[in-house]
N, C-alpha and C positions, 0 to 999 in steps of 0.2 A: 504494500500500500504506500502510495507516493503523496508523504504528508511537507505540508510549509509552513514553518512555525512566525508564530507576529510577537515579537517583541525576546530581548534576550538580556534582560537584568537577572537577578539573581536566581527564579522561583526561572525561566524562562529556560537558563543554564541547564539547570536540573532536568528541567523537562526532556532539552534537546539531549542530555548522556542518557535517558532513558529510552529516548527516542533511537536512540541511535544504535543502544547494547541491545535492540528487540530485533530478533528474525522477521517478524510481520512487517514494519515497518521502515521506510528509505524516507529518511532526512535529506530531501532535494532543496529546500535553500533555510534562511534565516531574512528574517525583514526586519528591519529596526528605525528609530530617526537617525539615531547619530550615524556617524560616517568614521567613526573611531579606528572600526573594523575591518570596514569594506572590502571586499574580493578576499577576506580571509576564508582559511578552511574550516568549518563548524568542526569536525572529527582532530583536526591539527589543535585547534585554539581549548579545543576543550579534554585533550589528551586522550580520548579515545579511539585503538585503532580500528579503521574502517577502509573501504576503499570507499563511502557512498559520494557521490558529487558534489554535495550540500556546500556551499557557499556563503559569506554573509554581506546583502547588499542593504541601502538604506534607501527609506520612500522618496528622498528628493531624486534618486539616480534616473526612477522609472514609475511609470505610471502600473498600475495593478494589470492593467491589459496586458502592455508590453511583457510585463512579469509572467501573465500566466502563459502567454504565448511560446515566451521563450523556455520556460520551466514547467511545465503545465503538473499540477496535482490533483490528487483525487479528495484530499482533505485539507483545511487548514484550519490548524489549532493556534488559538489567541490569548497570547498573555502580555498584551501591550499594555494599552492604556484604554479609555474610553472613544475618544475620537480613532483607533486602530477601523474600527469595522467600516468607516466612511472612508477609507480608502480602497480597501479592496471586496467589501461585501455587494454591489452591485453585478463586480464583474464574475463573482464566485456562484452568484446565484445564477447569472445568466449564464453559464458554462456547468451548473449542475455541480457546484464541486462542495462536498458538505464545511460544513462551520461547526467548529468545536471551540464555543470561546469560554474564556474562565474568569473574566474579568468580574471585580468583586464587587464593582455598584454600576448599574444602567441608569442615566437621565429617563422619565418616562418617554421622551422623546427620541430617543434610542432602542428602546425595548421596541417602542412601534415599529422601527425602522426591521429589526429583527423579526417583528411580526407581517411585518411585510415579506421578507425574504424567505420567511417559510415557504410560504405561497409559491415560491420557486421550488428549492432543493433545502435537504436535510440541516437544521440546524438546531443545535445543543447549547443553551446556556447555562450556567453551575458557576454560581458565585462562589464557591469552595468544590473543588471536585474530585478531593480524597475522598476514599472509598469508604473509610474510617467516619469523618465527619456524616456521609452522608449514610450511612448505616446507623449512626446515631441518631439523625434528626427521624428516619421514618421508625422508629423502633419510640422514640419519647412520643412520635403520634400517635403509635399504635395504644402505648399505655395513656396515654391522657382521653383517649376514647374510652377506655375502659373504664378511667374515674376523672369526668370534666371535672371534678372540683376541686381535684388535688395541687395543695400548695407546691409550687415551681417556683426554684431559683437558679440562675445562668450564674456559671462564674468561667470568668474567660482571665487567662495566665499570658502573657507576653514579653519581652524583651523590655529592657526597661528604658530603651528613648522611643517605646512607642507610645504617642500621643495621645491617641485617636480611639474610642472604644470599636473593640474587633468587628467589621462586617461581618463576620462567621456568627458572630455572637447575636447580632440585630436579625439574622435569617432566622435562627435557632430558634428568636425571641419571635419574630413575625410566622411562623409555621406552626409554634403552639399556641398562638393567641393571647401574648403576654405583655405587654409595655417592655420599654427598656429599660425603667426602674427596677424592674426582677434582675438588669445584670449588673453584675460586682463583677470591680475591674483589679488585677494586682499585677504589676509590674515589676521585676527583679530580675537581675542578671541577664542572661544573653539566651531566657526562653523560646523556644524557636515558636509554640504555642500550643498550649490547653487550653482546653473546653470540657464543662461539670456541666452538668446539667442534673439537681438536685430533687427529688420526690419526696415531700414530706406527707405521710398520710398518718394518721393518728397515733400508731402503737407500730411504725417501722418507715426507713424509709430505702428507697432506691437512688441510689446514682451510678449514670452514664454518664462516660470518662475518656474524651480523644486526648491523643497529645501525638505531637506530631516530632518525629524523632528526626528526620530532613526534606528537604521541600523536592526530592526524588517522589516523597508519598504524592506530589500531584501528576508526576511521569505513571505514575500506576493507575491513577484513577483515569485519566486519560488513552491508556490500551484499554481498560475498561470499554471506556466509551467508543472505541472505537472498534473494539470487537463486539459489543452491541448495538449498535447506530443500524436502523438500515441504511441500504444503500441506495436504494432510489424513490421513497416512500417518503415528499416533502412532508415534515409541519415542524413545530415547537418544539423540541421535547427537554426535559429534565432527568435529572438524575435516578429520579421519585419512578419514573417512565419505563429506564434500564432496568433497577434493583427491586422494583415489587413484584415480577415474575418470583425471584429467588424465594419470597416469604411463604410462598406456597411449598411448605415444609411436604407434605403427602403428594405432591403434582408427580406425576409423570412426564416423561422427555417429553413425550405429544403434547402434553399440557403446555409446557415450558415453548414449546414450538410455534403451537398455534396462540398460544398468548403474544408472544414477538411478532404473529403475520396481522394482528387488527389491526385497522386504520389506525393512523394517528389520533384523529381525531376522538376515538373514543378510549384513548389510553387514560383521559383525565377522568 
């Protein structure tokens, strides 16, 4: 599978060595703003060896067209920034090529633009999209169904010149139906980042507990998505989309099969 990744900071790096160490998939370029890099080797700069072609060029050298034209893929995963998909989401839809983005907050006016693009070909967003995080968040749905009224607290752990309370944490909060006054923030040391998510129910409680040991875990979640994504079956999908076939603990393979062939549109 011929993937093109958008943006290469830190969590982006990570990505592309995972991208890169998998048999499934060929690392055909890297797209970035800066021009730090350019016409570097992805497999050279990131020490991994490979023979794959993967290059790293920057949005001012070319236009997305030009890009797919000359490089053409079947997927591109996005870990730029928010304005990334206004560069090359037009051209991706119109050539059918899916969209895996993992960017952590959407303007509503972007999410539209995403929801337009469905309307073409395959597209995936997951504002966290370790596999970890998201096996947490539909697992504290599944229990808050069983007791809406149970007391919930968010506690989210991070590095400690992070400012800003976790995106990871505000989803966590907006899926169970909670304010963001349930989340308590602690900042120490060089935590790459935890997530609690606390059950307090009269005479016991539960907690589910991510933490994330390096930001490789989003290069996982990512082959995830991409050995589940169909391939030519436009619409929206989520995380929530891929992983609740799995919860069907007694399903059969058919099950799990013909679960993955309905429409898009009735997965929600």
């Amino acid at each position: 599978m011929r993937i093109g990744l958008m943006g290469f900071g830190k969590t982006g790096r990570a990505v592309g060595t995972v991208l890169l160490g998998s048999e499934k998939t060929k690392l055909q370029w890297v797209m970035r703003k800066s021009t730090a890099l350019e016409h570097r080797s992805v497999s050279e700069f990131l020490g991994v060896p490979t023979d794959e072609p993967g290059l790293i060029y920057s949005t001012g050298e070319m236009t997305a067209a030009e890009l797919l034209d000359a490089h053409p893929v079947d997927t591109i995963v996005d870990f730029s920034s928010e304005d990334g998909i206004a560069y090359y989401g037009e051209e991706a839809a119109r050539r059918g090529v899916r969209i895996v983005t993992a960017i952590s907050k959407y303007s509503d006016e972007t999410l539209a633009r995403l929801r337009t693009l469905a309307e073409s070909t395959v597209v995936l967003h997951s504002p966290n999209i370790t596999l970890g995080v998201n096996f947490l968040i539909i697992a504290a749905k599944i229990l808050k169904n069983i007791k809406p009224d149970v007391d919930i607290e968010i506690v989210e752990e991070h590095f400690k010149g992070k400012p800003e309370v976790s995106g990871t944490a505000k989803v966590i909060a907006g899926a169970l139906d909670v304010g963001d006054e349930a989340i308590k923030t602690v900042r120490a040391g060089g935590i790459i980042g935890v997530h609690e998510i606390l059950f307090g129910f009269p005479f016991q409680t539960v907690r589910l507990k991510h933490e994330s040991i390096s930001r490789e875990a989003f290069g996982n979640g990512i082959l995830f998505a991409l050995d589940n994504l169909p391939v030519d079956r436009p619409g929206l999908y989520s995380m929530d989309d891929l992983m609740l076939p799995y919860f069907k603990l007694n399903a059969t393979e058919r099950d799990f099969e013909e679960e993955h062939r309905k429409p898009w549109w009735k997965l929600w």
